[in-house]
Kinemage of the C-alpha trace (Angstrom):
@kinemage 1
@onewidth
@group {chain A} dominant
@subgroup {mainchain}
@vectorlist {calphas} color= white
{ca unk a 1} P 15.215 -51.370 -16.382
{ca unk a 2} L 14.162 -53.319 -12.904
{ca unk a 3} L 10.414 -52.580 -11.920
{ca unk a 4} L 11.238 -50.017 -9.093
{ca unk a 5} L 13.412 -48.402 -11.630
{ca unk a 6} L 10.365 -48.007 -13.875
{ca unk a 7} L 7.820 -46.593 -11.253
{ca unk a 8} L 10.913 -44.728 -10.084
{ca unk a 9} L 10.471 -42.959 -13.753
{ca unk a 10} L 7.495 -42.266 -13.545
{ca unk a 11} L 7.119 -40.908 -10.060
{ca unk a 12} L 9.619 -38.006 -11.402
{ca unk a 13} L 7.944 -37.600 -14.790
{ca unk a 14} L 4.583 -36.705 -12.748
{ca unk a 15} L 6.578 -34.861 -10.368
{ca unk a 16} L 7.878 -32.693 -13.180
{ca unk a 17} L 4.549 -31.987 -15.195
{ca unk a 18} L 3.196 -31.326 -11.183
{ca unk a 19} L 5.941 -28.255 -10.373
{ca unk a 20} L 5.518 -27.273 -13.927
{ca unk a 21} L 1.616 -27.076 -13.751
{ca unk a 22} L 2.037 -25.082 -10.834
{ca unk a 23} L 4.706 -22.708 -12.140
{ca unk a 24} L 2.575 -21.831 -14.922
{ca unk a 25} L -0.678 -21.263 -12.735
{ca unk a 26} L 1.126 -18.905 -10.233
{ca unk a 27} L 3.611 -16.967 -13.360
{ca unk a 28} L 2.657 -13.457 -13.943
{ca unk a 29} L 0.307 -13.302 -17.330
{ca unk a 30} L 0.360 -17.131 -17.646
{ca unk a 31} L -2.745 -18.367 -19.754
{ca unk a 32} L -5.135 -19.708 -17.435
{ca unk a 33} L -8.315 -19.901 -19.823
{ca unk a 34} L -6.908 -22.505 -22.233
{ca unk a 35} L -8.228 -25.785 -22.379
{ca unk a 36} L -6.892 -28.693 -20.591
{ca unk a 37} L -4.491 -31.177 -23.631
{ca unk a 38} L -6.720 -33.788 -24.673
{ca unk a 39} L -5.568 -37.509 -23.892
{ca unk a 40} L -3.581 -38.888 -26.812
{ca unk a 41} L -5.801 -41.213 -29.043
{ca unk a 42} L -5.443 -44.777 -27.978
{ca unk a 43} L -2.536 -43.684 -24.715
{ca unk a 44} L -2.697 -46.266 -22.427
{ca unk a 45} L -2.617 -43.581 -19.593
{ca unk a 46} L -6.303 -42.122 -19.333
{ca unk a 47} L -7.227 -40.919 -16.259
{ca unk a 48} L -10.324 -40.624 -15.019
{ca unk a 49} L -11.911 -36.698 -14.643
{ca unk a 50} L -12.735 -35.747 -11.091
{ca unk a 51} L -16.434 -36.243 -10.787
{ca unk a 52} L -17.513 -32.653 -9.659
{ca unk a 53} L -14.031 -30.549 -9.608
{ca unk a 54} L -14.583 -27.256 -8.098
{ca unk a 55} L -14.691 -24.049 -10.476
{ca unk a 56} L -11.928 -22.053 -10.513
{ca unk a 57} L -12.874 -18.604 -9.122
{ca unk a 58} L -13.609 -16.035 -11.605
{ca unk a 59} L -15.174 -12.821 -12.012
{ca unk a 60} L -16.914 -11.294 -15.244
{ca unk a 61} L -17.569 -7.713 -15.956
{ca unk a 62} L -19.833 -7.089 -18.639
{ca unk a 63} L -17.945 -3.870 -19.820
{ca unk a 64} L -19.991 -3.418 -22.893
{ca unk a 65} L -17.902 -4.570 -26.226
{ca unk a 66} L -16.957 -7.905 -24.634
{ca unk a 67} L -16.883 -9.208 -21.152
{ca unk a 68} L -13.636 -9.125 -19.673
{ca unk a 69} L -12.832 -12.033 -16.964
{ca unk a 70} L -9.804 -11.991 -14.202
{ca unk a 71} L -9.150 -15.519 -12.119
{ca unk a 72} L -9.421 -14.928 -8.439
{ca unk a 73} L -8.046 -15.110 -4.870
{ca unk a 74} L -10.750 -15.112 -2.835
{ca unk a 75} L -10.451 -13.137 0.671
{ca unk a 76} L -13.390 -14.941 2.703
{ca unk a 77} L -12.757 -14.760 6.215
{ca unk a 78} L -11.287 -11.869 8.762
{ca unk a 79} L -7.698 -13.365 8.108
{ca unk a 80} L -8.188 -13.179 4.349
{ca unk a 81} L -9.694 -9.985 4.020
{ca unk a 82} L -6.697 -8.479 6.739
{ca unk a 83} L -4.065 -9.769 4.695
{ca unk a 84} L -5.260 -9.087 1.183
{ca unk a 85} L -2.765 -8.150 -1.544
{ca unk a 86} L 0.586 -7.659 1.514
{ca unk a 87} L 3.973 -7.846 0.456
{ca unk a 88} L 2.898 -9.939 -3.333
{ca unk a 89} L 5.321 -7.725 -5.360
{ca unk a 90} L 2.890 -8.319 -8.943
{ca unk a 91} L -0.288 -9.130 -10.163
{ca unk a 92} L -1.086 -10.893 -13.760
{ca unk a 93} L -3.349 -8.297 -15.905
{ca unk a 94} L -6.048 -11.358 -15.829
{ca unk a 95} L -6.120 -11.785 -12.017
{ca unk a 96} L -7.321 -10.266 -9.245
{ca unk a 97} L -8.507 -10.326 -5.339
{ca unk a 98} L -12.051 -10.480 -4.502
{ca unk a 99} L -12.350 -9.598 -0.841
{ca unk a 100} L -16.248 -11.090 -0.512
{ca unk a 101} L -18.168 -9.433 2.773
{ca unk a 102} L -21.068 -10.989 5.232
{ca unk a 103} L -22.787 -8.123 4.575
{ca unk a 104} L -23.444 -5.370 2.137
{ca unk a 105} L -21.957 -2.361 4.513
{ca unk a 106} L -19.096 0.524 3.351
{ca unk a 107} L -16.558 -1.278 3.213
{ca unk a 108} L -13.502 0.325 3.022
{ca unk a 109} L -9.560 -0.782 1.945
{ca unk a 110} L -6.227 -0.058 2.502
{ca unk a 111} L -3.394 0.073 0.107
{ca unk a 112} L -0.398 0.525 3.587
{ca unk a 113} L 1.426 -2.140 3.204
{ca unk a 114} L 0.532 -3.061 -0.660
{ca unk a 115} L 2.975 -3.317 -3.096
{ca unk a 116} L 1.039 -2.895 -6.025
{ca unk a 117} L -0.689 -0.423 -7.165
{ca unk a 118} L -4.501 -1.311 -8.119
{ca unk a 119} L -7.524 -0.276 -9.142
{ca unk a 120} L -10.157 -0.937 -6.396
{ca unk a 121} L -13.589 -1.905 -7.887
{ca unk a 122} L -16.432 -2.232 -5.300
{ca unk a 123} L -19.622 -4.054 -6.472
{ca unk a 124} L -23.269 -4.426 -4.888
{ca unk a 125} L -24.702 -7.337 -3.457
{ca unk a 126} L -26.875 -7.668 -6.887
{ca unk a 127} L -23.665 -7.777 -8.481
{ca unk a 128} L -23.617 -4.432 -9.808
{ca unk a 129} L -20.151 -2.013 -9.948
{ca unk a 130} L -21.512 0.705 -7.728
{ca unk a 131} L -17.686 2.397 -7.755
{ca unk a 132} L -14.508 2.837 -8.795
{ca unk a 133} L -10.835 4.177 -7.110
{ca unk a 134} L -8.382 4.064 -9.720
{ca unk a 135} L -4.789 3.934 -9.440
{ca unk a 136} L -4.596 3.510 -5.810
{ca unk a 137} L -1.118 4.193 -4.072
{ca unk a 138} L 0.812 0.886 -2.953
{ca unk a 139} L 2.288 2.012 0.765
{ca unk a 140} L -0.588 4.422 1.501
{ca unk a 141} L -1.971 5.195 4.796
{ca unk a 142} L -5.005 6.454 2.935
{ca unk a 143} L -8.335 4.270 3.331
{ca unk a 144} L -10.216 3.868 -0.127
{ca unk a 145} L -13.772 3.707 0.055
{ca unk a 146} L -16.948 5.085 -1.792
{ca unk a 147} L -20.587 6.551 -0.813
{ca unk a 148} L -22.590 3.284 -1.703
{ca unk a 149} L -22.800 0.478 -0.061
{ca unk a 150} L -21.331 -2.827 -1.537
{ca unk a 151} L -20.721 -6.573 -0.349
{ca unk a 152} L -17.556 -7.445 -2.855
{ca unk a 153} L -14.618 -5.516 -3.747
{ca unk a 154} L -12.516 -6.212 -6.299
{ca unk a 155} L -8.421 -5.613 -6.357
{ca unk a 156} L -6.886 -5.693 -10.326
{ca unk a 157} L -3.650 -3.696 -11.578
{ca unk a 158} L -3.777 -0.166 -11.843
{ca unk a 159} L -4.935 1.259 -14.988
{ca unk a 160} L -7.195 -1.958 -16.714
{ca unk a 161} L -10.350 0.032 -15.238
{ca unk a 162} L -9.756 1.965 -17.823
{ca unk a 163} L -8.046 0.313 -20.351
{ca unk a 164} L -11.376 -2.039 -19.801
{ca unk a 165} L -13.987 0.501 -20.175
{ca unk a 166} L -15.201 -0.506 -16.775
{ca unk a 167} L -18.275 2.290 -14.965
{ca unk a 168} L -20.676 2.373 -12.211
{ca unk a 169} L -23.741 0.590 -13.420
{ca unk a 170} L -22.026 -2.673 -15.350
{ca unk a 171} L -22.949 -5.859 -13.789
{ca unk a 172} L -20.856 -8.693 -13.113
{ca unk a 173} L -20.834 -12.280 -12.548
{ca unk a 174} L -18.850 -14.696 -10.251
{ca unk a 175} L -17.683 -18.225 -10.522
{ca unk a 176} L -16.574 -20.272 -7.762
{ca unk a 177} L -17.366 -17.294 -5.254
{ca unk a 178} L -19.385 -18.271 -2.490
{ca unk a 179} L -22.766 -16.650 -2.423
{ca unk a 180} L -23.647 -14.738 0.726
C-alpha cells in the first residue's frame, strides 16, 4: 500500500471511532461514567492527554442511600435558558438540563413547546433542593414554579424524582457548572 494510501487508512479509521464516539455520547441511556480504554501495552500510538480538559458537566444529589448523578446541558445565557428542552423528542434517565440563573430570583419554567415530560427540580444558590414539580406536562401552557427562591433548576425525565428518593432539603453538587 503507497504512503497516501496508508494515511488515507487511517484518516477513516479515526473518522470512524470519531462518529462512533459521538453516537454513543448523544444515544439515549448510553454509559457516560465509564472509564476512558487504556492504551494497549507497548502500542506505538499513545497520545498525549489534554493538559487541563474541561469537566464534563454534572450534577449530584445526595438523595440519602447513594448519590445519584445525571450529565448535563447547561442553559447559561437568555438564548439557552429560552430554548431549553424544545422539540428534543427524549431524554437518557442519567441526563438532564440545568438552566443556571444570574441571580437567585423565582424563577419560573415552561413545559409549551416540550416534548418530554420532566420532573422540574429547582435548587438554592447554596445548592440546596428547595422544590420539586413532578411529572410536568410536555405541550403545557402552564408555568411551573415554586414559593422559594432558587438560582438553578434542574430538567430530568418524569418520574426519577421519585424513583430517586429526591426532597426539599437534599443538597447537591455541580461539576463543570459555572459558579455565579
Amino acid at each position: 500500500m503507497s504512503r497516501l494510501g496508508s494515511s488515507i487508512g487511517h484518516a477513516m479509521r479515526a473518522l470512524a471511532v470519531a462518529v462512533l464516539a459521538q453516537a454513543c455520547i448523544t444515544a439515549p441511556g448510553c454509559k457516560r461514567n465509564s472509564p476512558a480504554p487504556a492504551a494497549r501495552e507497548g502500542s506505538a500510538h499513545r497520545t498525549a492527554a489534554p493538559a487541563d480538559p474541561a469537566p464534563i458537566p454534572a450534577v449530584t444529589i445526595d438523595a440519602g442511600k447513594q448519590p445519584v448523578s445525571f450529565y448535563l446541558q447547561l442553559a447559561v445565557t437568555p438564548e439557552e435558558r429560552a430554548k431549553g428542552l424544545i422539540g428534543r423528542p427524549t431524554l437518557a434517565v442519567d441526563a438532564g438540563l440545568l438552566f443556571v440563573f444570574d441571580e437567585p430570583g423565582m424563577h419560573a419554567i415552561s413545559t409549551k413547546d416540550t416534548l418530554i415530560p420532566l420532573d422540574i427540580i429547582f435548587i438554592s444558590a447554596d445548592r440546596r433542593i428547595v422544590g420539586i414539580v413532578e411529572n410536568a406536562r410536555p405541550l403545557s401552557e402552564t408555568s411551573r414554579q415554586i414559593g422559594a427562591a432558587s438560582q438553578y433548576v434542574l430538567e430530568i425525565r418524569a418520574g426519577l424524582s421519585s424513583q430517586h428518593g429526591f426532597k426539599v432539603g437534599q443538597s447537591v453538587s455541580f461539576q463543570g457548572v459555572p459558579t455565579r
